[in-house]
N, C-alpha and C positions, 0 to 999 in steps of 0.2 A: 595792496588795497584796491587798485584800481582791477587788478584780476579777478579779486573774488567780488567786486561789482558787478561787472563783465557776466561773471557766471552766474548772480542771483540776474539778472535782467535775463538772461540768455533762457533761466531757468521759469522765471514768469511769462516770458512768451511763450515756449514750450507747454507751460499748463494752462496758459488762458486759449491757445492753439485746441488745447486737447477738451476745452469746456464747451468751445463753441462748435467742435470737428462734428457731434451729431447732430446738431441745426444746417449746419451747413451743408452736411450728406443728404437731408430731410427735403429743404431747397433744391438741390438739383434734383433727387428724385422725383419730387413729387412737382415740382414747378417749372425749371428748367431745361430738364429730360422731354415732357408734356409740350411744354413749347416748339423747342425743335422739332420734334416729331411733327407736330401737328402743321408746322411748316413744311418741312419734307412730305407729309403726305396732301397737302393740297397743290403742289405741283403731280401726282400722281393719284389715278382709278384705281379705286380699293374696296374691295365688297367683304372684306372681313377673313373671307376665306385664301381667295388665290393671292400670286401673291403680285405686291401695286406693281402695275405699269405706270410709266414715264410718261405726262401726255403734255408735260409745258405747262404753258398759263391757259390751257383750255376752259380748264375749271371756273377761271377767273372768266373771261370771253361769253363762255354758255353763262352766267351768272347777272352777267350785264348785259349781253346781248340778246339771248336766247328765252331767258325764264320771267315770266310775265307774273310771277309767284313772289320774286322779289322785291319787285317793286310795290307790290301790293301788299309783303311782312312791312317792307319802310315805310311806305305810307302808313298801315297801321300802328307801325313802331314810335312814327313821328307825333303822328294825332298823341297817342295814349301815353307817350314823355310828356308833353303840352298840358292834358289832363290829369297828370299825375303832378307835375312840378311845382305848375302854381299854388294848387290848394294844398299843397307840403310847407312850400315856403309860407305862404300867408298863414295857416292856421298853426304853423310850428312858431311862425313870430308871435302871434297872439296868444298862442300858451304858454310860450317863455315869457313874454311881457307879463302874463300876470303869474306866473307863478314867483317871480324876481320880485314879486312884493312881501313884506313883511306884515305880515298877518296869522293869527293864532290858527292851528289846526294846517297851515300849509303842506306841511309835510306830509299828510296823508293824501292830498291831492296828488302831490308830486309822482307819490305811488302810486295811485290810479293812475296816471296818465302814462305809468312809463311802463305798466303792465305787460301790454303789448309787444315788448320787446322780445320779453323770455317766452314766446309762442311762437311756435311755428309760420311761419308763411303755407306752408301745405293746411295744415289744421284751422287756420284761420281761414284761408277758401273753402275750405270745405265744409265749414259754416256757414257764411258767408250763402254760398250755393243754397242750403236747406232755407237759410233767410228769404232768399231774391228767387223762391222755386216756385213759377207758378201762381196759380190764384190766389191757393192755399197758404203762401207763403206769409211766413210773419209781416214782412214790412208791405205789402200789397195790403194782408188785413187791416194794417193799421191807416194804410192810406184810405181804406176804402171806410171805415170807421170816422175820416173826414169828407170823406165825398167824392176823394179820388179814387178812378177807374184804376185796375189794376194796369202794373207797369209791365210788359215783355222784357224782364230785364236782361233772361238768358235764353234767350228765344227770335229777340230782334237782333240782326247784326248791330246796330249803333248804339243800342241801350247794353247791348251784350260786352262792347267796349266800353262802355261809362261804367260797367259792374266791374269790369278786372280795375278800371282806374282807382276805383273807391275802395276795393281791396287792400290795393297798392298806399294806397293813399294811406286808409288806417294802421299800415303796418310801418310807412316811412314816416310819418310823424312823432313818434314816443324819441325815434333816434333825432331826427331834427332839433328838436326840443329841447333833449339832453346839449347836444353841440352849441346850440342859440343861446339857452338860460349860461351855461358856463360864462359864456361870453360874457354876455349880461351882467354878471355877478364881477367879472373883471373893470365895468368902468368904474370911475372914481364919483363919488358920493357928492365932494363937494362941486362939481360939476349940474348936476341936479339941482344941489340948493342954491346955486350962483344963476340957473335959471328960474325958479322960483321968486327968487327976490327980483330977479327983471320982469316976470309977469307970466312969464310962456307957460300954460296947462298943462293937461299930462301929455294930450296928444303931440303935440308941437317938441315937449321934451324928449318925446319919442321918436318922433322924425328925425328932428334936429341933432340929439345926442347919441341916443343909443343905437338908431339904423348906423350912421357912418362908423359909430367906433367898433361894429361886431363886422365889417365890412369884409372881414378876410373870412368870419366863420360863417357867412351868409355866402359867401363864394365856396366856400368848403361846399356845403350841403346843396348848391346847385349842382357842383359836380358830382356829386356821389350821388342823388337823385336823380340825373340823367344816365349814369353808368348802367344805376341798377334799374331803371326802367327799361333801355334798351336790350339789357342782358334778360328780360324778365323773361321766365317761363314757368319755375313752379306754379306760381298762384295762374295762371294762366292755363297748366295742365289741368288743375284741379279744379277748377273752375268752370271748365268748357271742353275739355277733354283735350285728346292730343290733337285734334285732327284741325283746330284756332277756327271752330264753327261758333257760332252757327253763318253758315256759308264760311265766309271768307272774316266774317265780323273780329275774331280776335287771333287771326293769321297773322304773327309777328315775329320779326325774325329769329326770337328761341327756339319758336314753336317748329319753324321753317330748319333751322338746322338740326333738331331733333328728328324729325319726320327724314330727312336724309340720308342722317346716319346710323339711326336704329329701327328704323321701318321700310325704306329703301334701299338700303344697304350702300349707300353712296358714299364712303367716309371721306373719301378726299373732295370730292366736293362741299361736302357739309365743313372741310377744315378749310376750305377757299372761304365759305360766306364767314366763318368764325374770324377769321385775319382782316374780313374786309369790316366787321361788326369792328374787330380790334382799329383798323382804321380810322372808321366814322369817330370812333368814341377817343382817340387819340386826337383828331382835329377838333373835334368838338371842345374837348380840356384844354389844348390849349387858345381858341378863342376866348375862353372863360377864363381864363388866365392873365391873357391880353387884355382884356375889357376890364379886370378888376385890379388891376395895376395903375393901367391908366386912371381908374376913378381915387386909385391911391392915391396918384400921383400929384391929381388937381385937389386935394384936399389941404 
């Protein structure tokens, strides 16, 4: 009895071994092979063709010591996290808040708002761009139909940065949203009505109940808001071209390790600044981490 136990477990491993064997091939192929790599060639010069030299942490060194280009994708990178994050979060809690009300006809809102998600980030800059292009452009016309001059919005370096933000912006909020209302929909009712009956408004029940109990999915969407703004480069390409103009205005560090490694031919350099992006964005997760445990912990 115990044998042919033995042998049906022996047997379910073996076939759950064999269900999961092409995801697991898929992973290292496409994830884990890519990683190494891309470690191994940022200790090594590599122009695609010949084949990499050994140069150490050079790459690392000219990167921080030497490239004044850097500093200027992180400064850009940093401002344009900043102006993407906040009006993610705030305007992703304001549309969870109301859409987590019970009201006729909700549900078609819900889908307006979450539209955005099933579009592209390419196709969406590049609307985007024909909107914000010029004099001519839609939202210039309409500002100018109130009295405002038109804007430079891809023509000034710092209005050129507040355009990729608003991009950003419109495309990280429909997800935010989704993440926040979940939440939302997870606190308990009679919590609500046990503040009602003490007095507290909506806004105060808001503050008071519903910010601290989504506190871990408000932590969720800071960090995935900061990944993918510093990782940003589609909307970014599409938007201002490859080269993060106008001048230096939306040089950030996608745009800086693209330029690298398919237009300089610089691959292990550009796989130096990718590990150090991987860096930034590893300490950054975990102070966000740190900071919202601790706000757990006092609660």
């Amino acid at each position: 009895m115990n044998w042919a136990g033995s042998a049906l477990a022996r047997r379910r491993a073996r076939d759950g071994m064999g269900f999961v064997a092409p995801n697991v091939a898929a992973v290292a192929v496409f994830m884990l092979f890519p990683l190494g790599f891309s470690l191994y060639l940022s200790f090594h010069s590599w122009d695609l063709f010949s084949p990499p030299r050994f140069v150490g942490v050079q790459n690392y060194r000219r990167l921080v010591a030497d490239d004044p280009l850097f500093y200027i994708a992180l400064r850009n990178s940093a401002v344009f996290t900043v102006l993407t994050l906040v009006p993610t979060v705030v305007i992703s809690l304001l549309v969870a808040g109301l859409l987590n009300r019970k009201l006729a006809g909700m549900a078609v809102f819900r889908v307006v708002v979450f539209l955005p998600l099933v579009a592209s980030t390419v196709a969406m800059a590049v609307v985007f761009r024909f909107l914000l292009a010029g004099d001519d452009g839609l939202v210039n016309v309409v500002l100018g139909w109130a009295g405002i001059g038109p804007v430079p919005w891809l023509t000034d370096p710092d209005w050129a940065l507040v355009s990729l933000s608003l991009v950003t912006v419109w495309k990280s909020v429909p997800f935010a949203t989704v993440i926040l209302l979940a939440a939302m929909q997870g606190v308990p009712e009679n919590l609500y009505e046990a503040a009602k009956i003490d007095g507290a408004g909506a806004f105060r029940r808001f503050r008071s109940i519903t910010v601290p109990l989504i506190r871990g999915a408000l932590s969720f969407v800071f960090v995935i808001t900061i990944i993918n703004s510093v990782q940003a480069f589609d909307q970014a390409y599409a938007l201002t071209g490859s080269s993060g103009g106008p001048e230096t205005g939306t040089y950030v560090l996608g745009i800086m390790m693209f330029q690298n490694a398919f237009r300089f031919y610089e691959v292990g350099y550009a796989s130096a600044l990718a590990w150090v992006i991987f860096a930034i964005l590893l300490l950054l997760t975990l102070v966000q981490l740190r900071f919202s445990r601790r706000a757990e912990a006092e609660l």
